[in-house]
N, C-alpha and C positions, 0 to 999 in steps of 0.2 A: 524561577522555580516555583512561586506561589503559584501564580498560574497555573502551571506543568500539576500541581499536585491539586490545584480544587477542580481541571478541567477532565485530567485524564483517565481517572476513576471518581466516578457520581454516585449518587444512592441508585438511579436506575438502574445501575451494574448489578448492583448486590439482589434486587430485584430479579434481575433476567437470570442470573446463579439459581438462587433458590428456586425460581420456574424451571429450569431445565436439570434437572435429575441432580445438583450437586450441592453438599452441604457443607462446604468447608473453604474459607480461602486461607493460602500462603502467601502470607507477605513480608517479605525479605524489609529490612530495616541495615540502615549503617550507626556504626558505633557513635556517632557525633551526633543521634538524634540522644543520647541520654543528657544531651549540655543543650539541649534548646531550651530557650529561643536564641542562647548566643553559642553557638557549637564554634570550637576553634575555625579559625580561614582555612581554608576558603569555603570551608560551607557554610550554610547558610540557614537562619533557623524557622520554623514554618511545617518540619515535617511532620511533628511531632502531634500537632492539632489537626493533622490529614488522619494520623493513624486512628487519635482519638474518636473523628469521624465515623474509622469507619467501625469501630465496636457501638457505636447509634447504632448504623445503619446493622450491622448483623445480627443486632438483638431484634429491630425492629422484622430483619425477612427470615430469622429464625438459623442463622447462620453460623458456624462457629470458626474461630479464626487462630491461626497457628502462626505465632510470629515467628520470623527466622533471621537471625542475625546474619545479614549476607555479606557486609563488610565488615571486617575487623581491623582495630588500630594495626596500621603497619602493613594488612595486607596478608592474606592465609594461603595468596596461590600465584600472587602478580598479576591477575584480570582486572580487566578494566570495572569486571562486575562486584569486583570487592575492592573499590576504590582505588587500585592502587597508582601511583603519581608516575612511575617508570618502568612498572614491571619487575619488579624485585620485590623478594619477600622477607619481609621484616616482623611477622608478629610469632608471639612464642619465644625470641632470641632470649628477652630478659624477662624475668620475674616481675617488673614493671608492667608491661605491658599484658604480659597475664592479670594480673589485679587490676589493670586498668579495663581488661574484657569482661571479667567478672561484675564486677560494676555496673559496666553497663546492664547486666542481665538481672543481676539485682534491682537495677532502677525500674527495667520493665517489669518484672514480677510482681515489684510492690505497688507497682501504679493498677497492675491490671489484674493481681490476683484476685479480687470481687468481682470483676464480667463473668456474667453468665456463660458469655458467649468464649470467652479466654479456654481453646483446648489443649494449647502445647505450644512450649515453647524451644525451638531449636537453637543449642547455644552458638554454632559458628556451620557456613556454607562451605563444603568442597577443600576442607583443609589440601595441600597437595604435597604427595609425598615426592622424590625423599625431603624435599626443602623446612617439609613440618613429620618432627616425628612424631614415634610413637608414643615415647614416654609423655613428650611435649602435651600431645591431643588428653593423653591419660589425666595429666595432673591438671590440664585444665577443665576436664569432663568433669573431672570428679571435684572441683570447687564449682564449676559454673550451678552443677546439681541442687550442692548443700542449696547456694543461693535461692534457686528455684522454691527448693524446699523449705526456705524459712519463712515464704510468703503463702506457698498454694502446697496444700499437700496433695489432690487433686488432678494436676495440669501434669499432663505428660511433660517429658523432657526428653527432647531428641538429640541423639549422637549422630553427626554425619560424618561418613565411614570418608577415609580419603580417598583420593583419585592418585595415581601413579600406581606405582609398585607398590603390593601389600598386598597383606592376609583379610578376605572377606571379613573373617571373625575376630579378626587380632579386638576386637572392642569388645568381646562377649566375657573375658575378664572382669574386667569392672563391673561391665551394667545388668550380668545375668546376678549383680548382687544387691540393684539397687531396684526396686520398687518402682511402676510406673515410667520405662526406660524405652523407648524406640531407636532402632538403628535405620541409618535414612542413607539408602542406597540410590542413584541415577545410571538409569538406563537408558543409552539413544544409540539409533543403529547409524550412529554419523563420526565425524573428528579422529577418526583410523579408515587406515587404507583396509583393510577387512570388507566395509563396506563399500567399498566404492564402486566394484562391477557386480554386485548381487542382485540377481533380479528380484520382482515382484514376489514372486514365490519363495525364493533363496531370503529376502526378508522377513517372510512370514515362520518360514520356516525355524529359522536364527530363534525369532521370537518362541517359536511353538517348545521349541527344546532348547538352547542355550540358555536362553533369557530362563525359563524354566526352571532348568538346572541351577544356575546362580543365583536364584531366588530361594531355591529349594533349600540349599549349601548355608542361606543365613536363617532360615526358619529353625526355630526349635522349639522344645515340647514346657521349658522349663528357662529358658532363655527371655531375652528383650523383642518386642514386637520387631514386625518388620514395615517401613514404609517406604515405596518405592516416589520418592520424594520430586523426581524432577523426569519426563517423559516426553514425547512429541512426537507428534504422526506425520513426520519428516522424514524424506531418505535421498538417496543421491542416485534414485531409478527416475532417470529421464522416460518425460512424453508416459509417465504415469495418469491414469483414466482416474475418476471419481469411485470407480467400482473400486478399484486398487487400491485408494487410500482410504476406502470405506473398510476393504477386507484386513489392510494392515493396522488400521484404528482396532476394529474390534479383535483381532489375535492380541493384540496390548492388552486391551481391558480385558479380556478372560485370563491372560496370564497373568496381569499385575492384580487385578483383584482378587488373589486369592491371596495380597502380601497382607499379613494378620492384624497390620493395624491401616493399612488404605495406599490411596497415592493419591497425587498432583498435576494436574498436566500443566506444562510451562508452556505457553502464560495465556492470560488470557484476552491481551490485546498487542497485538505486532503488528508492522506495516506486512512482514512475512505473510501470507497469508494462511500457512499450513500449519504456524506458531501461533496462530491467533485462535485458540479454541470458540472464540467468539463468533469469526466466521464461520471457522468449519459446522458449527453448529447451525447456522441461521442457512449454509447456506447447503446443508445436508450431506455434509463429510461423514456423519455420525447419524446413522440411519436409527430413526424413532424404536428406542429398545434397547440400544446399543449402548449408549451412556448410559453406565450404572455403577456411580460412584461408592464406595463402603459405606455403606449405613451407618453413620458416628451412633444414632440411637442406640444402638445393639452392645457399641463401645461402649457408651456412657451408662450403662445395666451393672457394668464390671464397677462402675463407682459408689453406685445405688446402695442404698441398705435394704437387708431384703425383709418381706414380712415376715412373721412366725406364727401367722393362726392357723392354728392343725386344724379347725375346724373344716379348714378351705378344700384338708385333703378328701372329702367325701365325692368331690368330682372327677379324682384321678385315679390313675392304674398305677403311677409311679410317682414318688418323690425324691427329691435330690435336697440333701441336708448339708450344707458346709460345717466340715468342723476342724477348718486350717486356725492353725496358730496367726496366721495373718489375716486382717481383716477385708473380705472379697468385697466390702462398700467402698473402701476406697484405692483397691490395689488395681490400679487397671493392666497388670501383667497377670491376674489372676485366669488361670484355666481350671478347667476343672480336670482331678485326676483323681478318679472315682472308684471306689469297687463297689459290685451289690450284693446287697445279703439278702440274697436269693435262698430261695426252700425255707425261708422265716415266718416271715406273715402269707406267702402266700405257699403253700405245700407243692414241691416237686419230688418225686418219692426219688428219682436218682441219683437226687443229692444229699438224701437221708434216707436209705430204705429200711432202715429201723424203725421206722415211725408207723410202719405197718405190721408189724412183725405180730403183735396181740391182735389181730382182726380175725375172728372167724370166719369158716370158709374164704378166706384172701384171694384164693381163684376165681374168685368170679364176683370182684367187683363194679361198679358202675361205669359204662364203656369198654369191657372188654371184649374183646371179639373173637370168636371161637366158632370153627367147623363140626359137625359131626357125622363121620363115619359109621354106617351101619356094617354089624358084624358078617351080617350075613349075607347080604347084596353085594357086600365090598366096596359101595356107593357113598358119594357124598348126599345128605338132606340136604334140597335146595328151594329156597320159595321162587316160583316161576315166574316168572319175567319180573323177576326182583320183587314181587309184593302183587298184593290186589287177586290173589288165584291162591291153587291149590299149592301144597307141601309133597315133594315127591324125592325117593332117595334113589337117583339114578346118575347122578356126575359123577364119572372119572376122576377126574380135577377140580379142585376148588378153587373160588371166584369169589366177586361180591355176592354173588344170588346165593353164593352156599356160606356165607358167614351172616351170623347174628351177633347181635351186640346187647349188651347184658345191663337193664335195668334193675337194680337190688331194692327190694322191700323191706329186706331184714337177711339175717342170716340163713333163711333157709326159704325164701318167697321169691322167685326173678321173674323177670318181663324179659322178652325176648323180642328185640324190634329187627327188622328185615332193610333192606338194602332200600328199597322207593319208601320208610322210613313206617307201615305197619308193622302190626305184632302178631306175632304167631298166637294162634287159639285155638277152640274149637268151636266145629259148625254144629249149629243146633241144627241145620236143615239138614245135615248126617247125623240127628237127634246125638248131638254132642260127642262125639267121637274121629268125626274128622278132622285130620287135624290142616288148617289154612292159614293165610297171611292176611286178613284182610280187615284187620279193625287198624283205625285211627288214633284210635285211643284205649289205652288197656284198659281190663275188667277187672272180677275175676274170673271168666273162663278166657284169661292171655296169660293167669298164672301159674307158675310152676315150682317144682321143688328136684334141684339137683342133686343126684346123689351118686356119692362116687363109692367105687368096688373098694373094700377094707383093703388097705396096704399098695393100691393099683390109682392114681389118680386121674390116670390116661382114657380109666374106661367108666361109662357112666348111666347113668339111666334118669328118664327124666321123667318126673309123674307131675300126674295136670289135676285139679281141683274136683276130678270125679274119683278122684281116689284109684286111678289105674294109669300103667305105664305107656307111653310113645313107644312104638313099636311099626317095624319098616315090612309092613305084611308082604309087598309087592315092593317093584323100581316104582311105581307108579303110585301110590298108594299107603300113607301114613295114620296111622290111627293113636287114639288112645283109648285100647279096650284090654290091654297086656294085664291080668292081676297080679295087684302088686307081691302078695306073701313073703317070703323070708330074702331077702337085700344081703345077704351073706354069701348065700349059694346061687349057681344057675348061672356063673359070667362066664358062659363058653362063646363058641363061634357059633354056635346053634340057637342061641338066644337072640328069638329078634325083635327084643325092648334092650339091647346093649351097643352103645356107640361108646367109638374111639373118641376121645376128646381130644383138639389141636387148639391151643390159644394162636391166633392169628395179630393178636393185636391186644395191649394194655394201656390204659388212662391210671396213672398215679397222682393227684392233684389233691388240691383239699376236697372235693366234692365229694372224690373216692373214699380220705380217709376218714374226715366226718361220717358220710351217711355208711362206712363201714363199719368204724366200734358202734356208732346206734346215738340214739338222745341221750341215752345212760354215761357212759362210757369218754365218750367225745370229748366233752366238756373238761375233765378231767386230762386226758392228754393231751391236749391241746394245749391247755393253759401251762402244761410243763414244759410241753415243746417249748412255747414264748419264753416260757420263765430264763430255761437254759442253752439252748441254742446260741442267740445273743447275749450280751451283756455284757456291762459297762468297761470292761477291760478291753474289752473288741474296741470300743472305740478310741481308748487309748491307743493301742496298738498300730492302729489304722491312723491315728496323729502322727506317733514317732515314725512313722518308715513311709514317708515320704507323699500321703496320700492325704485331699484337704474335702473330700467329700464322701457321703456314702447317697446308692441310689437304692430305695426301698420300694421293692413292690407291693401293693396293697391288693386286694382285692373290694371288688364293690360292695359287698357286703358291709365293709367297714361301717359304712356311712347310718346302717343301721344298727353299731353296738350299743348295748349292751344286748340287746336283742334280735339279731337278724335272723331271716328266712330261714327254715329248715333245708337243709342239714347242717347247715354253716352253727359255727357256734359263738358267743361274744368272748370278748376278753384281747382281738387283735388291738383294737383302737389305746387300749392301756397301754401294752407293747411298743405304738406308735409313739404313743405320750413320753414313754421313758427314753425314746431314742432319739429324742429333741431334749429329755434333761443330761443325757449323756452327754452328748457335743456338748454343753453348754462349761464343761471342764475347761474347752478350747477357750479362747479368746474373743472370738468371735462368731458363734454357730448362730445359723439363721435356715429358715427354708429358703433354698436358692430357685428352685422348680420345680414344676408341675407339669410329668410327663402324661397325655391326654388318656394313652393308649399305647398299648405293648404289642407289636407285630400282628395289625392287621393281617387275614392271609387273602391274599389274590386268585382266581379271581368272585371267592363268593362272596367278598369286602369289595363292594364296588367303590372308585375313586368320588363319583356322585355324592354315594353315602358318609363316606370320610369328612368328604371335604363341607358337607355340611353340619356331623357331627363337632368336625375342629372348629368351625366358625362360634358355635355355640358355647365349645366348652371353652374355648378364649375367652370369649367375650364371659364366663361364669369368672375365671379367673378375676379377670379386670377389673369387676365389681367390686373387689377384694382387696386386690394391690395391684400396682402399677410398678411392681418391685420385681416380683418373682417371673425369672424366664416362664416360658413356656415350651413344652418340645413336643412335635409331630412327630410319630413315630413313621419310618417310611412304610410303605407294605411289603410284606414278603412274596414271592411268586413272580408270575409275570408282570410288569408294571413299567413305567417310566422313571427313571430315579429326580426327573427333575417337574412332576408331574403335581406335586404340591405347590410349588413356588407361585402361581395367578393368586393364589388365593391368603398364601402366609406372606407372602414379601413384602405388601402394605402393612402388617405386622408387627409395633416394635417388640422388641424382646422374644422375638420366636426363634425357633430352635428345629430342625432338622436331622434327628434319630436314626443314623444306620447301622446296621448290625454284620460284624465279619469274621466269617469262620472258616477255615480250611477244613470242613468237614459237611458233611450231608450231601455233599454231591458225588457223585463217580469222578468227575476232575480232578480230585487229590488221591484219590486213592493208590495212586502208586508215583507219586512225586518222592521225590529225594531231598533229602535236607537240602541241598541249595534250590533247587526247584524251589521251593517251598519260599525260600527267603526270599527267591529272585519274584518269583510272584507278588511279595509284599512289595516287595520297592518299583515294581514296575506296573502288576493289574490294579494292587491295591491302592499305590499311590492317583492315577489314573482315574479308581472309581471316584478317590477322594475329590479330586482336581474337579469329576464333571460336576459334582453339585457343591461345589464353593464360589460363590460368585459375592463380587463386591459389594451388592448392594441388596442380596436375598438376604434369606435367614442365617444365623451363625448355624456351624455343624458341630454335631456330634457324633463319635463314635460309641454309642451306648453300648456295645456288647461286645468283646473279644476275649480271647482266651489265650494262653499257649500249649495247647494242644492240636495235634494233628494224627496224620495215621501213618505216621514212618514207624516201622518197627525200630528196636534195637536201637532206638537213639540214646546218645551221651549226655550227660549233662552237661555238656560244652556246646551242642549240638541246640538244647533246648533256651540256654541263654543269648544265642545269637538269633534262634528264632523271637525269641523275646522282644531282646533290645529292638530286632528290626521289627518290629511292630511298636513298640513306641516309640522310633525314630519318625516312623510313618504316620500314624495316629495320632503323637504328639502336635501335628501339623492342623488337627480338628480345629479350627475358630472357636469353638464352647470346651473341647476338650475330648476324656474318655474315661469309659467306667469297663473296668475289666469284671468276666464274670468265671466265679465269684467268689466272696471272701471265705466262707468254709465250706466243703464238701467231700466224701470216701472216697473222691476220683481225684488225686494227690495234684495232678497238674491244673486241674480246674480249681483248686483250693488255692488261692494267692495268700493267703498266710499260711502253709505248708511251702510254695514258692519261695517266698522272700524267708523263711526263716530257714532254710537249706540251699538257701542261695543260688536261685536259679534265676529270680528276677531281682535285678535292684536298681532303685527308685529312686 
């Protein structure tokens, strides 16, 4: 046996591991290695200083190692693989032999809870049912644990679910309550007659949706990881090609890598040669790309403590602030289950349209887009060929070329920019009265003063810096030579300095309502908005009912409060400041992440630009802490969803941001409550599945709602849309932030949700 154990795994193993894409081994261990050097007969002792070996060797290739108790006193299933002497199962019967399992797992814990390298420790392999109950496994999970726990607070602890007859989840009792808990499921498409005459494709398929499905069934949002613990790119399809067992390898690794806390492949040296991940490896069973085992890095972030210098947020659009009563440095079941306080720091006027309500003139703030129809032509003003030429009011129909977009000076001075992105003016070589498109950059002969008919807001007149009105002389032909005199009288259909006004288009942002109340004014509701919008009981609130995060947008400016750029005003970054002494009521608040950037849109965000921007703002990150996630936000529009992963996967601690709404496209618009839900559990699930992969970035689902566009829906109707989205999204690797925590649109207000009981958490 000495032999057997210094020949058959060496340091160069652990060597060729870490070289080829994988960072974890599982090493089964028997009960009688806690009595070496003298373990009862007939074994034999020696193994114990193999194991010790090999936590050397994985500290030295950077490896981390999950012991697994594969034999237990007595025997867990009768196999020859858990020792047992005749195939009978003896362990579990007496309360003896439970305290004598325990033990053993206490011995390993205390010898090895200081290795670096020490990830998890599995208390017993393939219990078999019915021979091992349920009770039995219960009472011993949950002593083998305490043990665990009284050496490593740290070290996962793995449940292995049994083999026979039994409930997937019968184990989600116990361990969805203990901290730091994996269920370790095996999956092989062998040892039942099911497989026996399935071909190539009949097994890939098994994989693509069974396997799938039964992985699915033990995932949950608030539950124990999952690890698909025992696998092999084996099957009982004769005169199978390498292309075959290349294709049935990789449908494994995409399906099993999405189990939330990793897998194993068994083993990694057999005479077998398709059990031998050693071969298949060397000798291209596993096509260069294809192995790509769970990231433990990514794992090991959920144990981290995380920074808390607000200063760091001057490089991001978003922060993500823990403020669970549990502490997310060392809970590695921690997810994140977020909401954002959206319309706070950064203004979204939809979700507070009060906040505009004192602006003068409010029609026509900064980025609004608006047509206007002359009275008397019947015609739309349009700049010709979008910009760069004359001003003519001759369109039927309105377009881009016949909307402008509205740059505010003040409450009574606008700029008028055109479709190829000039400004309406006048031509001095029509000795300033023509009116055209063709500056770069406004004056002031590009400015104007709107004025709307007393008690009519629809109709309007627009006068330019020569002191007379825009007036539509001809279809062809716009001037400003109209004198102005009395703005009371003269709005007939015969007046042609009189257009119909159509807003086409509004921006409600902070941009809008800063440079809207003015440098005066601003300052002052701004700082009340902050004041009371949020505060400190929100984050109570957002503790007790079930949520351990909040996701905060910022804008750039912050970076320079107390004084930033015109129109923006200071006073955010204070705001920010109190919403890190808030959490700190919690137990444990830290900044957990730094999200880069908030829905790039496609295609005028090129992937090129992203993906050097992200490299940079990581790397600002890092300089900082080596604690706090990081999250790429995906791009909106056309794009690849897996399009980021070359450049974040080398990445530890990154994060991958999607955002999903049953709304802004025509595809929902006339879906039916089940429509609706059935889409979550099948497209959504789907989208989720294509960009979770074992060894990229963790996912997030940063942005959802429970809102849709079903008319007349029940409140029984909105709680199932609910839950099926966080049954669904619960599945995210990093977690979800619903949006958002207050808003006048009662379904997008998750505290209006939960506190009328539509969502519960």
């Amino acid at each position: 046996m000495r032999e057997h154990w210094k020949s058959f795994i060496v340091e160069s193993d652990f060597k060729f591991i870490s070289e080829n894409g994988l960072n974890t081994v599982r090493i089964p261990v028997g009960w009688w290695i806690a009595s070496d050097p003298m373990p009862p007969k007939p074994y034999v002792g020696g193994s114990l200083a193999a194991l010790d070996n090999a936590f050397l060797w994985a500290k030295k290739y950077g490896v981390k190692i999950i012991i697994d108790l594969h034999a237990a006193p007595g025997s867990q299933n009768g196999w020859e693989h858990s020792a047992s002497r005749d195939g009978s199962i003896e362990w579990g019967k007496t309360d003896e032999i439970i305290k004598q399992t325990v033990a053993v797992i206490e011995f390993l814990a205390s010898r090895y809870a200081k290795e670096p390298s020490l990830y998890a420790v599995e208390l017993i392999n393939e219990p078999l049912s019915p021979g091992v109950s349920l009770d039995t496994v219960n009472k011993y999970y949950k002593a083998g644990y305490d043990a665990v726990r009284r050496h490593s607070a740290t070290a996962f602890v793995i449940f292995s679910n049994r083999l026979g007859p039994m409930d997937p989840t019968e184990l989600f009792p116990l361990a969805s309550g203990l901290r730091g808990t994996v269920i370790d499921v095996h999956y092989y498409n062998l040892f039942t007659e099911e497989f026996d005459n399935l071909t190539v494709q009949q097994n890939i398929d098994f994989v693509n949706t069974n396997r799938s499905a039964q992985l699915n069934l033990v995932t949950t949002a608030n539950g124990p990881l999952t690890f698909v613990g025992e696998w092999v790119a084996e099957w009982n399809v004769k005169d199978a090609t390498k292309e075959d067992y290349q294709r049935f390898a990789k449908a494994q690794l995409e399906v099993y890598g999405r189990a939330t806390f990793g897998w194993a492949y068994w083993t990694l040296r057999n005479v077998n040669k398709h059990w031998s991940l050693e071969w298949m490896i060397k000798n291209g069973s596993y096509v260069i790309g294809i192995l790509v085992p769970i990231e433990m890095e990514s794992l090991e972030y959920l144990l981290s403590s995380i920074s808390s210098n607000t200063w760091l947020l001057s490089i991001g659009l978003l922060v993500c602030i823990t403020i669970c009563g549990c502490n997310a440095s060392v809970d590695p079941n921690f997810r994140v289950r977020a909401v954002a306080l959206g319309g706070w720091l950064v203004t979204e006027g939809w979700i507070k349209p009060s906040l505009f309500d004192g602006i003068p003139n409010k029609d026509f703030l900064d980025g609004t887009q608006f047509q206007l129809k002359s009275v008397t032509t019947g015609k739309y003003l349009s700049a010709e060929f979008g910009g760069g030429s004359i001003v003519v009011a001759n369109r039927t129909t309105p377009s881009s070329w016949e909307t402008f977009t509205v740059w505010r000076l003040n409450e009574k001075a606008f700029q008028l920019r055109v479709f190829q992105k000039q400004f309406l003016g006048l031509d001095l070589n029509g000795k300033g009265k023509a009116l055209v498109a063709v500056a770069n950059s406004p004056g002031v002969l590009e400015t104007f003063e709107i004025v709307k008919k007393p008690g009519n807001s629809k109709r309007v007149r627009i006068k330019a810096t020569n002191g007379m009105f825009l007036q539509a002389k001809t279809e062809e032909l716009v001037t400003a030579d109209y004198p102005a005199g009395n703005t009371t009288t003269g709005w007939g259909d015969d007046d042609p300095s009189v257009f119909v006004f159509r807003i086409a288009g509004k921006l409600l942002g902070e941009y809008q309502v800063t440079n809207g109340y003015g440098p005066l004014r601003a300052p002052q509701v701004m700082r009340e908005h902050w004041k009371t919008f949020i505060v400190e009981s929100d984050f109570k609130f957002i503790s007790e009912n079930g949520l351990n995060t909040v996701r905060v947008p910022v804008g750039w400016w912050i970076a320079s409060d107390p004084s930033p750029p015109k129109p923006f005003v200071g006073g955010s970054l204070a705001a920010l400041d109190n919403a890190f002494m808030w959490a700190k009521y919690a137990k444990h608040p830290s900044l957990y992440a730094v999200e880069l950037i908030n829905e790039p849109l496609s295609p005028g965000v090129s992937v090129d630009t992203l993906k050097k921007f992200y490299k940079a703002g990581y790397d600002a990150v890092r300089r900082h802490t080596d604690k706090a996630f990081v999250i790429f936000s995906n791009r909106l529009g056309p794009m690849k969803p897996r399009e980021l992963f070359p450049v974040i996967s080398g990445l530890k601690g990154s994060v991958i941001d999607v955002h999903y709404y049953h709304l802004f496209t025509d595809d929902f618009n006339k879906m039916t409550v089940q429509q609706n839900i059935d889409y979550i559990y099948s497209n959504n699930t789907e989208e989720l599945n294509r960009v979770t992969t074992s060894n990229g970035p963790l996912i997030f689902v940063g942005e959802w709602v429970a809102e849709w566009k079903v008319k007349d829906a029940t409140k029984e109707n909105y709680q199932r849309y609910a839950k099926a989205q966080l049954d669904v999204f619960g599945r995210a690797t990093f977690g979800w932030s619903y949006w958002t925590l207050r808003n006048v649109n009662k379904h997008w207000n998750l505290e209006w949700m939960i506190k009328n009981g539509y969502i519960k958490l």
